[in-house]
N, C-alpha and C positions, 0 to 999 in steps of 0.2 A: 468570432471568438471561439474558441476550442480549450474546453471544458473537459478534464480527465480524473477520475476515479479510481482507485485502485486501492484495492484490498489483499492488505498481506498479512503474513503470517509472521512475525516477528520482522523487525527493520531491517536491526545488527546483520541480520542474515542476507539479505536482498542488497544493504548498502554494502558490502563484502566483493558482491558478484558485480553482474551488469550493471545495475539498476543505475547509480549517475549516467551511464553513457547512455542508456534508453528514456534517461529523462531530458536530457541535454537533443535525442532525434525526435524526440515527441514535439518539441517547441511548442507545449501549452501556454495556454493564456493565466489559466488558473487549473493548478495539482491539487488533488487532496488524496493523503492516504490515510487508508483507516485501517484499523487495528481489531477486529472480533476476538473477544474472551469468554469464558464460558466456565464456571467452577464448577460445574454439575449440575445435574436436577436432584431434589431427592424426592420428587414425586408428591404425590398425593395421599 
């Protein structure tokens, strides 16, 4: 089984480029992409 993780930076941008055809030579079992967002700290 082969298991893939990938963390991107907006989708829009990635499904744009490569990214179908390097998901189509990866031939995972199971994808998951995550998304990190961040609105700021404002501290303590």
């Amino acid at each position: 089984m082969k298991l893939i993780s990938w963390n991107v930076n907006g989708i829009r941008a990635v499904v744009g480029r490569t990214f179908l055809q390097q998901f189509a030579d990866m031939d995972a079992d199971i994808f998951c992409l995550q998304r990190n967002k961040s609105s700021g700290c404002s501290g303590s």
